[in-house]
N, C-alpha and C positions, 0 to 999 in steps of 0.2 A: 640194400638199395643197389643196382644195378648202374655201374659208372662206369663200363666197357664200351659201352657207343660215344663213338666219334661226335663232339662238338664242334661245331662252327660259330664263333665269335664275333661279333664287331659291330662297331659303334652306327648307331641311325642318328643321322643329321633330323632327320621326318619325324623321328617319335622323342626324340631327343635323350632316346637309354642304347643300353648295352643288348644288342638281341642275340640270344644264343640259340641253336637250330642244329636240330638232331637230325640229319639227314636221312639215314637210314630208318626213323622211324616216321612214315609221311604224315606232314603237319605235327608234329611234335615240335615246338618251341616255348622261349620265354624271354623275358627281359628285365632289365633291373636298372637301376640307379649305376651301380658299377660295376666293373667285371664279375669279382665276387659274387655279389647279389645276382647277375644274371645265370651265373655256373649252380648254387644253389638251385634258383627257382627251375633253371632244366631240369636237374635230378630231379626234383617234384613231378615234374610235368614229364619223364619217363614213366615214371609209378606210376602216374595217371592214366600212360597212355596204355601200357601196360595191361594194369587193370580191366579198363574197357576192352581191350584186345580179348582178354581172358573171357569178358562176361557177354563177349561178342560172338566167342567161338574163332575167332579171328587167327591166323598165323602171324608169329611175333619172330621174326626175324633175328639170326645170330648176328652178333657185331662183324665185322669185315676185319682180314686180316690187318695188323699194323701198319701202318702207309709207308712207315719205310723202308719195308720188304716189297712193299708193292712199288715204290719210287726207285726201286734200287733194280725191280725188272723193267721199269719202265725208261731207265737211262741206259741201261743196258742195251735195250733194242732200239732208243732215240737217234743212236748215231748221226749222220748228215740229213733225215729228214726232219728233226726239230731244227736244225740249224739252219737248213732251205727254210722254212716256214717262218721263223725268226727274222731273217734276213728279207724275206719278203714286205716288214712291216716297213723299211724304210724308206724305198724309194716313193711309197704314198708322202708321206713327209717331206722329202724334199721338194716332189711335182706341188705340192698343197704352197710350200713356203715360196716359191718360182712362181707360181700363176701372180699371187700376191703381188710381188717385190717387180713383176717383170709385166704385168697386164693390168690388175686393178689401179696398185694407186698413180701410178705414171699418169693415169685419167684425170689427177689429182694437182699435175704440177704446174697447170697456168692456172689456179683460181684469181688469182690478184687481176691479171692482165683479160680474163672473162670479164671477170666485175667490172672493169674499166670497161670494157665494150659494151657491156650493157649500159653503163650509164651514158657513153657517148650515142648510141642509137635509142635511147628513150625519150620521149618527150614530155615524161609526167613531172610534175611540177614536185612527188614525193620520189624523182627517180634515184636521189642519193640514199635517201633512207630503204627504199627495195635493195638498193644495189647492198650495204651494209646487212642488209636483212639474208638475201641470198649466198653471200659470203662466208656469212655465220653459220647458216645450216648446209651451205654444204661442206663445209670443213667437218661439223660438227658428223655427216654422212662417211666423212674419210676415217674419221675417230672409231666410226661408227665400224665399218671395215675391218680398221687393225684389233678392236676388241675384241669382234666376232673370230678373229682369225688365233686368236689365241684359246678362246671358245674349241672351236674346230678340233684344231690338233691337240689339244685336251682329249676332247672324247674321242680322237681318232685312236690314242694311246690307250683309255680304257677300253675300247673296243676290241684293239687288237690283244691288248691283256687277256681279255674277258675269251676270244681265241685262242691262246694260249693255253689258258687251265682248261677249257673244253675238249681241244684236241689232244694236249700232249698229257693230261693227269687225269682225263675221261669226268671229269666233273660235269655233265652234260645236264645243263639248264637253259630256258626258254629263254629267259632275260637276263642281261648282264648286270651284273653288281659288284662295283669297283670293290668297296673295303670286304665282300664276303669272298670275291677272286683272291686278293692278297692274300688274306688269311690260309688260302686252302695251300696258297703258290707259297708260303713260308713254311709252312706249318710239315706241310706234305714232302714239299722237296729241300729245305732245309737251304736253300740258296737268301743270303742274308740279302735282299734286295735292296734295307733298309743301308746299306752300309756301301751303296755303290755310292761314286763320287758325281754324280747329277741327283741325288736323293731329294735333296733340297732345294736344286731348281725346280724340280718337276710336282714338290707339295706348293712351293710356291704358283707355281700355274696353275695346282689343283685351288688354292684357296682365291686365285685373280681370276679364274673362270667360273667359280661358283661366287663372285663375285657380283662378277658383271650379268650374269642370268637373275639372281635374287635380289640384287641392293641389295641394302643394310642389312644387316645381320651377324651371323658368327663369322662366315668368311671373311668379312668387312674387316671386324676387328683383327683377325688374325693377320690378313694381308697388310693391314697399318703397322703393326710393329716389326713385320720385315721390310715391307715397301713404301714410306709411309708417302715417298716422292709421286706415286703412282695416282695421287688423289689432290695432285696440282696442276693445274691445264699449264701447259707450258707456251703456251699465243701468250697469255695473259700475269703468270707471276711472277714473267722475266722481265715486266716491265717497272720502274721504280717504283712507281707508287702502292707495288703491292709486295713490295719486297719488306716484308714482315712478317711476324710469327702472327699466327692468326689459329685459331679451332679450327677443325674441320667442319664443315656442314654434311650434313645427312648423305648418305647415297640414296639418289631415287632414281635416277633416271640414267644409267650405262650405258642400256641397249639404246639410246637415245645420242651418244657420245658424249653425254655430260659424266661428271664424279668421277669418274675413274678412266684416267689416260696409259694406255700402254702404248709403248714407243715401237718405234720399229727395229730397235735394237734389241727390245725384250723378248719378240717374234723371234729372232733371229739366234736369240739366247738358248727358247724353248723348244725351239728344233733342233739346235742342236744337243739340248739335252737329253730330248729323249733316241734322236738315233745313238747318243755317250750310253745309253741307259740300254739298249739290244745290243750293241756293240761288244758290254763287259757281260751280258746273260750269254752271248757268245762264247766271249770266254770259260765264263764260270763251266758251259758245257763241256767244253772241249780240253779242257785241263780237269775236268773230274771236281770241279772244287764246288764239294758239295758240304760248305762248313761255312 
């Protein structure tokens, strides 16, 4: 059985298995319950493709040499242009965190003394309950802001990732794909990304951003047992009478600024964790530490 071609591993949130994908042989994959099982059913699905290749007439492609003879020319010649290109990912990041902090929500800071004008220029006999009604949703609009903005610079990070492996490790594909980019960017260059010191900020905004796009689900859970504060409106449990322990209720509605509150300090967290996270791939470049 032919085990020389390059696998690509990793997990789909969408089919909810292990997908493994033989790149050099087009459309050859598989998946499985768990890593194993998807490394398995690829071999199969090599023979398979194999096969047909053969009964096709087809040219069946030799495996490509080992990646880290190819990553060891490819650092070799990276010198100061991966590092310009790296460095370029950050000042997006800050301009994105500055519009925020310095234009949106400042639009945000007389709501109380709004509300009150509106009710003193209203004549409607319901005009306190409008007024409480529009206070609610527009705060609930400002929530709405900081969530999306952690949203944002999420995908701004796999973007620029998904840049990354395309230009500097030639992995040239149409669409990005976060966990199949990592994979290639560990696997390939041996750079432990997993072990930089924002690792765990930046799974944390992966799992608050796929959060707040899906409600409930796996992110949900997984962002409750790091963050469980993130899923208590803070207008409302800093007041006495809800200061107790209570279940959570459902996520449904995020994109709405309900269930899930990120603060502006968590913004503020996640940017800077992931300029921490270019910062030390800097490093790892420039000191050769490819371990």
């Amino acid at each position: 059985m032919m085990t020389k071609y390059e696998m690509i591993i990793y997990w789909s949130e969408e089919d909810q298995a292990y997908i493994a994908e033989v790149p050099e042989l087009a459309g050859c994959m598989a998946d499985g319950s768990s890593y194993q099982e998807a490394v398995v059913n690829a071999k199969q699905a090599i023979d398979e493709w194999m096969k047909t290749a053969r009964e096709l007439g087809r040219r069946i492609p030799k495996p490509k040499a080992s990646a880290r003879k190819a990553i060891a020319i490819t650092t070799e010649k990276l010198g100061s242009w991966a590092i310009g290109l790296i460095g370029s990912f950050i000042p997006p990041v800050r301009h994105l965190s500055a519009v925020l902090f310095e234009r949106v929500l400042p639009a945000f800071d007389n709501l109380q003394e709004e509300a009150d004008n509106l009710l003193v220029d209203s004549y409607s006999e319901y005009a306190y309950d409008e007024n409480v009604t529009w206070f609610i949703r527009t705060s609930a609009v400002k929530q709405v802001e900081i969530n999306l903005h952690g949203v944002g610079l999420r995908h701004l990070f796999e973007q620029h990732f998904c840049h990354l492996v395309s230009n500097w490790l030639r992995d040239r594909r149409h669409e990005a794909n976060y966990n199949k980019d990592k994979h290639v960017l560990i696997s390939t260059s041996e750079i432990k990304i997993e072990n930089f010191r924002s690792w765990k900020i930046l799974e944390e905004l992966r799992h608050a951003c796929n959060a707040v796009k899906h409600a409930e689900g796996n992110s949900v859970e997984k962002l409750e047992k790091i963050r469980p504060d993130l899923f208590k409106n803070p207008s409302i449990d800093s007041l006495p009478d809800f200061n107790f322990s209570r279940k959570r209720l459902p996520v449904q509605n995020p994109m709405a600024g309900q269930d899930i509150y990120l603060q502006e300090d968590d913004i503020r967290k996640y940017a800077f964790a992931i300029e921490d996270f270019w910062n030390e791939f800097i490093e790892k470049l420039e000191n050769h530490e490819m371990a």
